[in-house]
C-alpha positions as CSV (number, residue, x, y, z in Angstrom):
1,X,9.8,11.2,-5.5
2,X,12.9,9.6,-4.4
3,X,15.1,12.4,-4.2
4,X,12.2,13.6,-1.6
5,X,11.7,10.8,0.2
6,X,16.1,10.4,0.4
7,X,15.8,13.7,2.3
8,X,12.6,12.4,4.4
9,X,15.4,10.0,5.2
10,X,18.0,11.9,6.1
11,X,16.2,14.3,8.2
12,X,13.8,12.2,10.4
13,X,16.4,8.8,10.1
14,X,16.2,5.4,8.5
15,X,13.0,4.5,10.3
16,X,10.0,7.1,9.8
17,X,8.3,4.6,7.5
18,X,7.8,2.4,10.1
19,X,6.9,5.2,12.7
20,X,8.1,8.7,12.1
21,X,6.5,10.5,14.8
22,X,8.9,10.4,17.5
23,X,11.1,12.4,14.4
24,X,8.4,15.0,13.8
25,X,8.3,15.7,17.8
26,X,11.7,17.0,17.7
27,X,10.8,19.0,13.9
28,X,8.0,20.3,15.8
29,X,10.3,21.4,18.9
30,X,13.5,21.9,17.2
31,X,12.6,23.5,13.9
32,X,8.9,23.4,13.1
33,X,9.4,25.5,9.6
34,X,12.7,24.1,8.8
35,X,14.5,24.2,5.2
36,X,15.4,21.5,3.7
37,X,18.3,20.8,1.1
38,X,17.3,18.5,-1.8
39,X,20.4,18.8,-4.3
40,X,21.6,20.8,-6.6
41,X,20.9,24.0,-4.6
42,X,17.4,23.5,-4.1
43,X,15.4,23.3,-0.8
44,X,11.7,23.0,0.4
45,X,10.6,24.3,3.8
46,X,9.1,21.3,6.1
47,X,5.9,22.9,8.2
48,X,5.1,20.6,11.2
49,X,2.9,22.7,13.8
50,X,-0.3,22.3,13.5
51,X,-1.5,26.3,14.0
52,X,1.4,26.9,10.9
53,X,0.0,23.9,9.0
54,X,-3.8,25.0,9.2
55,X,-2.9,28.5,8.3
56,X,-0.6,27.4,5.3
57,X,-3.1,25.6,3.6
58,X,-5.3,28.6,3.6
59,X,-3.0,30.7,2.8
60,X,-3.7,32.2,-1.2
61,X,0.0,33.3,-0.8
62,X,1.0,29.7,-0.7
63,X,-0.1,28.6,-4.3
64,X,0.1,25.0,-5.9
65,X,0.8,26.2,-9.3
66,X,4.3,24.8,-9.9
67,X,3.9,27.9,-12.4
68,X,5.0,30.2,-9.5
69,X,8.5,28.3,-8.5
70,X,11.7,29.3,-8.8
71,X,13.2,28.6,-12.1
72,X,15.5,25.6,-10.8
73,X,13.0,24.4,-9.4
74,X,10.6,24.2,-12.6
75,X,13.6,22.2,-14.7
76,X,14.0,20.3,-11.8
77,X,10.3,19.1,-12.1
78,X,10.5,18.8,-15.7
79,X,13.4,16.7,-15.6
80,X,12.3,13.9,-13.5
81,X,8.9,13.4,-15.1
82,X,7.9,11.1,-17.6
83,X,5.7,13.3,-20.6
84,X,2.8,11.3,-20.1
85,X,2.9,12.4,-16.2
86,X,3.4,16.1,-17.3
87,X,0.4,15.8,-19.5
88,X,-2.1,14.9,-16.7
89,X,-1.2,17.9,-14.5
90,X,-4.0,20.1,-14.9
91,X,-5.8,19.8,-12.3
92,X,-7.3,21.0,-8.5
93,X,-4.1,20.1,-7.0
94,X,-2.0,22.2,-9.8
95,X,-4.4,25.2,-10.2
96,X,-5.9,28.2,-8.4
97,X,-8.6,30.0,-8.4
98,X,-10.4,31.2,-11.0
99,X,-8.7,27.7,-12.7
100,X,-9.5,26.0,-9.6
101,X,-13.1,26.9,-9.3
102,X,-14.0,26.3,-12.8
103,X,-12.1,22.8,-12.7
104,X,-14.1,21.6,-9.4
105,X,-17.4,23.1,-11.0
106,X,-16.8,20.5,-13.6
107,X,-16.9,17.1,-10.5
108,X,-18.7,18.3,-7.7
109,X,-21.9,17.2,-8.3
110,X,-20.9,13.8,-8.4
111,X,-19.5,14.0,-4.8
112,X,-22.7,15.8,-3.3
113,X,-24.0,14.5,0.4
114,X,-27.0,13.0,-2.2
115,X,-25.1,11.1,-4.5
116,X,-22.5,9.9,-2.4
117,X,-25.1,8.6,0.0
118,X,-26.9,6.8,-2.8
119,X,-24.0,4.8,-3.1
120,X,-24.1,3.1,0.2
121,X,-26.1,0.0,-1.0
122,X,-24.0,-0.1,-3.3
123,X,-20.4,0.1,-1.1
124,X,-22.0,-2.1,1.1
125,X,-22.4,-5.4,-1.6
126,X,-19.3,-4.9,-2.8
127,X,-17.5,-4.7,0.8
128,X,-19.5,-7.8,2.0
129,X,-19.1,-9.5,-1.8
130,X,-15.3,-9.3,-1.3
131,X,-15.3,-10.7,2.2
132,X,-17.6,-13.5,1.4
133,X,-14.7,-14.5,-1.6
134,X,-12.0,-15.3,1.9
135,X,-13.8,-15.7,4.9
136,X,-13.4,-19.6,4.9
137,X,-10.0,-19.3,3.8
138,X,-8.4,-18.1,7.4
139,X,-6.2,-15.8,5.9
140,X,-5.9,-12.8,3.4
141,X,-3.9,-9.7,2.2
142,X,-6.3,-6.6,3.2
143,X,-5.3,-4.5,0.6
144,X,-4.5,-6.3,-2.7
145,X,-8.0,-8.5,-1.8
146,X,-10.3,-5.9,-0.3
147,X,-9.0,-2.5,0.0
148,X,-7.9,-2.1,-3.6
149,X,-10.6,-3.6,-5.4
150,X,-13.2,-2.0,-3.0
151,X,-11.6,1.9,-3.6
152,X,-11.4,0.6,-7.5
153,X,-14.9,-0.7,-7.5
154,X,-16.3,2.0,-6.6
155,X,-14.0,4.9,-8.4
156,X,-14.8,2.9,-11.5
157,X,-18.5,2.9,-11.4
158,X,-18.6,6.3,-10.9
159,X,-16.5,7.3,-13.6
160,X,-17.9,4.7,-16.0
161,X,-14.8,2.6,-16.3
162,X,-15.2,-1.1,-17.4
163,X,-14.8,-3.4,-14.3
164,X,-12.6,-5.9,-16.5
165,X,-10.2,-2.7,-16.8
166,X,-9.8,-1.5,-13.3
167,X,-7.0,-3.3,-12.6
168,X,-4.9,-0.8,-14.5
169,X,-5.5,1.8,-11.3
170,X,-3.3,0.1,-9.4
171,X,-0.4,-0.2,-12.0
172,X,-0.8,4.2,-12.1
173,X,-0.1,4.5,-8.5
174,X,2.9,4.4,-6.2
175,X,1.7,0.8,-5.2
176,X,2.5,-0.9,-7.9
177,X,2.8,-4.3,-8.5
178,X,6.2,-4.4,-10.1
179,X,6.4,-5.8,-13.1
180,X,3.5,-5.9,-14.4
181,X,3.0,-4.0,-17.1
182,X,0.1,-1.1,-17.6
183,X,-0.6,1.6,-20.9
184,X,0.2,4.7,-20.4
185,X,-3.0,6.1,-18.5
186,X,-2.7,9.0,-21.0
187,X,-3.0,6.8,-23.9
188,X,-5.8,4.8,-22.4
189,X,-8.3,7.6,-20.9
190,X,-7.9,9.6,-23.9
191,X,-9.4,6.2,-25.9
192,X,-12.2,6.1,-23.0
193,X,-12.8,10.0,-23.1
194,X,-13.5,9.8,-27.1
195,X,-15.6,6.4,-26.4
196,X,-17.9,8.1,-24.2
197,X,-18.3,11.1,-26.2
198,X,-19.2,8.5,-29.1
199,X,-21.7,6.3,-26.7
200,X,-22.0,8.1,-23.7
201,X,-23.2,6.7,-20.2
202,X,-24.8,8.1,-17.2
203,X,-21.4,8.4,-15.5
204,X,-18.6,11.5,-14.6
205,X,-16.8,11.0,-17.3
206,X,-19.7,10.6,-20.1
207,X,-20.6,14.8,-18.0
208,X,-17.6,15.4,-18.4
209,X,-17.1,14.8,-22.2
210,X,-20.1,16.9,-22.8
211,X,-18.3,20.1,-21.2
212,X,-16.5,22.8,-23.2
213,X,-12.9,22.1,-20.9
214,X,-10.1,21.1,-23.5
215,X,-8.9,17.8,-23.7
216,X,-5.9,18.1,-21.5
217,X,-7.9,20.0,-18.6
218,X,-10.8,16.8,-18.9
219,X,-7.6,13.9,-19.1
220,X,-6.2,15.5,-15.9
221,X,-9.4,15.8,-14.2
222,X,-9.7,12.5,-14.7
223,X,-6.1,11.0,-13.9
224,X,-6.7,12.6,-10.8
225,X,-10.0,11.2,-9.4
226,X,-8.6,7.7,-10.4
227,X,-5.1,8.0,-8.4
228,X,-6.8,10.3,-5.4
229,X,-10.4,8.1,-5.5
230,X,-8.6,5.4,-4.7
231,X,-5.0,5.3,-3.4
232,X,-6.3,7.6,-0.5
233,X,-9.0,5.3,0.5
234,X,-6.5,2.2,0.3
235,X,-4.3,3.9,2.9
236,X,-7.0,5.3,4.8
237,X,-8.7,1.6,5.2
238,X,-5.3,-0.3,5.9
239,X,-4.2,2.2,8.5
240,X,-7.3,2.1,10.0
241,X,-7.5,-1.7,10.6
242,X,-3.7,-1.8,11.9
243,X,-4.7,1.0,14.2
244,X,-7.5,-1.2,15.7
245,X,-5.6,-4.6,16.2
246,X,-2.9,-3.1,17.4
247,X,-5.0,-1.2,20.2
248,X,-7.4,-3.8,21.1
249,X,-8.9,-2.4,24.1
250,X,-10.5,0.5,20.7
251,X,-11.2,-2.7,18.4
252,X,-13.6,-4.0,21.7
253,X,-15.1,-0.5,21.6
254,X,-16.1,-0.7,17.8
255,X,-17.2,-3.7,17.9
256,X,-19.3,-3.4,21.0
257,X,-20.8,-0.5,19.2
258,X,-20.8,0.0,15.4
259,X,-21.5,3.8,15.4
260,X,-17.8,4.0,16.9
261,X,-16.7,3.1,13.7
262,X,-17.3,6.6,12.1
263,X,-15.6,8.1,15.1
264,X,-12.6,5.4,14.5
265,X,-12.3,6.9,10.9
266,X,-12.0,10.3,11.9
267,X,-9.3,9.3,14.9
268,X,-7.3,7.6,12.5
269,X,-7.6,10.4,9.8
270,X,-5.5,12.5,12.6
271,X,-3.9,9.6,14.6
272,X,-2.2,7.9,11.3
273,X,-4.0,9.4,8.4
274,X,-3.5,8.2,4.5
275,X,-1.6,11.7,4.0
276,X,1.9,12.0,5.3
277,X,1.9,15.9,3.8
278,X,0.2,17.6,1.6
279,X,0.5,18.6,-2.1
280,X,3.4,21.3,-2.7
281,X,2.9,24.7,-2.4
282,X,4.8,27.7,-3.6
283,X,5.5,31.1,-2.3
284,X,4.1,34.0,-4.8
285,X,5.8,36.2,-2.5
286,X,7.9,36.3,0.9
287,X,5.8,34.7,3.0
288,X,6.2,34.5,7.0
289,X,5.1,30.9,8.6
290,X,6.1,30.6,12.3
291,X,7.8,33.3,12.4
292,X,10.2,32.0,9.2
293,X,10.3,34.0,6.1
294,X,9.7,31.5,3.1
295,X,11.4,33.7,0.0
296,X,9.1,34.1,-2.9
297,X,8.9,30.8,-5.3
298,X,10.2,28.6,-3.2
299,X,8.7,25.4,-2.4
300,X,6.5,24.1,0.9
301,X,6.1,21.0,2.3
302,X,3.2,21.2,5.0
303,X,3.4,17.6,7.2
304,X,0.0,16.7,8.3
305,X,1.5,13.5,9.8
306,X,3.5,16.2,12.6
307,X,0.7,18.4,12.5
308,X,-2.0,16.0,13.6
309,X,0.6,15.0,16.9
310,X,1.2,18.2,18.2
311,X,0.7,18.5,21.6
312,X,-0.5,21.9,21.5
313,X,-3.5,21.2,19.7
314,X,-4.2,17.6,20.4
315,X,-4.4,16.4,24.3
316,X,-2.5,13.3,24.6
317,X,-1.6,13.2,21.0
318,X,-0.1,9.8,20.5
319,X,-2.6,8.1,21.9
320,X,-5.4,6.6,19.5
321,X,-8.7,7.1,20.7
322,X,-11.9,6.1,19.1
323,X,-14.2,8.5,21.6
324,X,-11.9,11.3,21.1
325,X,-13.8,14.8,20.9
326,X,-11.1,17.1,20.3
327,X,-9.9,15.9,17.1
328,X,-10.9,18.2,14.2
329,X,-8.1,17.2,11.9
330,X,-6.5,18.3,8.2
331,X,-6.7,14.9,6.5
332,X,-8.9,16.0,3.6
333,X,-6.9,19.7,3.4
334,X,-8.3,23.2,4.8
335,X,-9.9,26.4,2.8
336,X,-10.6,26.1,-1.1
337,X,-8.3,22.6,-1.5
338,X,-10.6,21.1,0.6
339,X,-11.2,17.7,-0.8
340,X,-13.8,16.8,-3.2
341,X,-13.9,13.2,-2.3
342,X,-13.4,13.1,1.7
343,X,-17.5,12.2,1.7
344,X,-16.5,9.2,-0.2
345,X,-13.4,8.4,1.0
346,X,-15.5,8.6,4.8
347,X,-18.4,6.2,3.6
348,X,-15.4,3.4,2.1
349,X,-13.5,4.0,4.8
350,X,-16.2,3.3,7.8
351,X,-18.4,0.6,5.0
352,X,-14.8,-1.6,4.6
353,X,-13.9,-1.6,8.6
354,X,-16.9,-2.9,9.9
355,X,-16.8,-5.4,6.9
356,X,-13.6,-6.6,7.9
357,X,-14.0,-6.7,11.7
358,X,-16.8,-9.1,11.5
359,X,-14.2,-11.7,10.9
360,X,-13.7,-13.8,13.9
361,X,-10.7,-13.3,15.7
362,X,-9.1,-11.4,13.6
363,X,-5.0,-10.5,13.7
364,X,-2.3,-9.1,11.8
365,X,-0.1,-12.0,10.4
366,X,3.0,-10.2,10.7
367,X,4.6,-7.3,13.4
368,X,3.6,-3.9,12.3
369,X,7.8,-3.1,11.8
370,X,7.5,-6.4,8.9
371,X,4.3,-4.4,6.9
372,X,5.4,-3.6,3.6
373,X,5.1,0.2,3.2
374,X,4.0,2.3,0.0
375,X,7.4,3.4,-2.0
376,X,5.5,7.3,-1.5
377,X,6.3,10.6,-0.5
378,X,2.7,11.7,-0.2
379,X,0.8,8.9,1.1
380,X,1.3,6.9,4.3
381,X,0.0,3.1,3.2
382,X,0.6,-0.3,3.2
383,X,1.9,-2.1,0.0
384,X,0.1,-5.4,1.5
385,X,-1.9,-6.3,4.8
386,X,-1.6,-10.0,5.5
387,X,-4.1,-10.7,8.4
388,X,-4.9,-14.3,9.9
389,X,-8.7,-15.0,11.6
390,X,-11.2,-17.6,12.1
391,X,-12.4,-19.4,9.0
């Protein structure tokens, strides 16, 4: 991840993180499929229209198998991974169908419109639980005290992870607290795997020990609804509030009417959503994207962040608008990638912002440009969200 995000550096400048979408405007009119040199002779292409994005991620000749890369590519990936990372990589976002559909079989029941809306109640106590534990205090950090342990909360009950052990989600993420040391999350959801197949629960991962998937397939599965059932969420929430105080005339407009706040999810999914690009893809053959040839095996970058300001499908597109009507966006992926989750990560999301802006007068402590930002190449988040408001 930091050779990538060097090269996010050196071709949108020094200051995307804080607000790299004048950058992507000049990608998307300049170069919008644009290659990319990493080192060592490899490159990526960057896709930054959002007619080339959309296509691309439906695109079966686009495949996120790293199985499909070039060869340099491969030992590149190999080389800067710790084992334990490379043993949690089978998975939806590494697999294709017929993998693919067998893999998602195995989780989507417990993302259905039924069960996920059976959790409101639920989402709802905790959100107003953790709220209650600062409101006299004046000030707090959005993500470390609400955000994180509200996406951890509820990840954790649904895969049947003890709540004195949730903690360790953070510690697997790119938000880490540094420092603070975690087990390998190989180690420890192999232990909780073989616990529930011992005493099992009525929760994913007790289903999911009773399926014939091998134990690497299940421990991947399972990595990956921790780090995307809750890192996601984080960003989506933290993004979410900034967008609000810092447009107050749209904060007025939620508050005056609390149905907006499902809208305001959705304009902030496009307007500064939690995912900066999507997961890699790779070529299984010459592919054409915006008129570019992409050769066979090499890799694709497709940047939702550019995609969801283009001008040429989004009226006005730097403007953040809670009414907006026109703004059917990527944020949870396209075709069969579509996310499991985004049902969940919409019901957190839109549960967590009304929580917070019942707090009186509430502001950021800090200017947006002093936010601490994610160290990630994927996600667009916050590391911390220090707010001030009435006690």
């Amino acid at each position: 991840m930091r050779i990538v995000r060097q090269m996010k550096r050196e071709l949108l400048g020094p200051d995307f993180d804080v607000d790299p979408y004048p950058a992507y405007h000049r990608l998307r009119a300049e170069a919008p499929v644009h290659r990319v040199r990493i080192r060592d002779g490899l490159s990526c292409w960057w896709v930054s229209r959002y007619d080339d994005a959309r296509a691309a991620l439906a695109d079966p000749r686009l495949s996120r198998d790293p199985r499909v890369a070039v060869a340099a590519w491969r030992a590149a990936d190999r080389g800067r991974r710790l084992e334990d990372e490379a043993a949690l990589d089978v998975h939806l976002l590494t697999r294709e169908p017929p993998e693919h559909t067998r893999l998602r079989a195995l989780i989507s029941g417990a993302f259905s419109t039924r069960r996920v809306d059976a959790l409101r109640p639920r989402v709802q106590e905790i959100a107003d639980t953790l709220v209650d534990a600062f409101a006299a205090r004046g000030t707090a950090d959005v993500i470390g005290e609400f955000a994180y342990p509200l996406a951890a909360a509820v990840i954790g009950e649904i895969l049947g992870v003890p709540a004195g052990e949730r903690g360790l989600f953070r510690q697997w993420t790119s938000n880490a607290v540094p420092g603070d040391p975690a087990p390998a999350p190989g180690d420890y959801l192999r232990d909780l795997l073989r616990a529930k197949r011992r005493a099992p629960g009525d929760d994913l991962i007790s289903a999911l020990a009773r399926s014939d998937a091998d134990e690497t397939e299940l421990l991947s599965m399972i990595f990956l609804l921790v780090i995307a059932g809750h890192e996601g969420s984080v960003a989506l929430l933290g993004n979410a509030l900034v967008a609000l105080l810092t447009h107050p005339d749209q904060r007025e407009l939620v508050r005056a009417d609390p149905a907006l706040v499902d809208a305001a999810i959705e304009e902030v999914l496009r307007y500064d959503g939690p995912m900066e690009v999507a997961a890699w893809r790779f070529a299984t053959e010459d592919v054409t994207i915006g008129g570019t040839v992409v050769p066979a095996g090499e890799p694709v970058v497709i940047s939702l962040a550019a995609a969801h300001r283009d001008p040429a499908r989004y009226p006005d597109p730097d403007a953040f608008r809670v009414t907006r009507d026109d703004a059917p966006h990527l944020g949870f992926g396209w075709g069969v990638h579509y996310c499991t989750g985004a049902r969940l990560a919409r019901l957190e999301g839109g549960i967590g912002l009304a929580a917070l802006l019942r707090l009186p007068d509430l502001a950021l402590a800090v200017p947006v440009a002093e936010l601490p930002r994610q160290p990630s190449f994927v996600v667009r988040g916050l590391h911390a969200l220090p707010v001030t408001f009435t006690p």
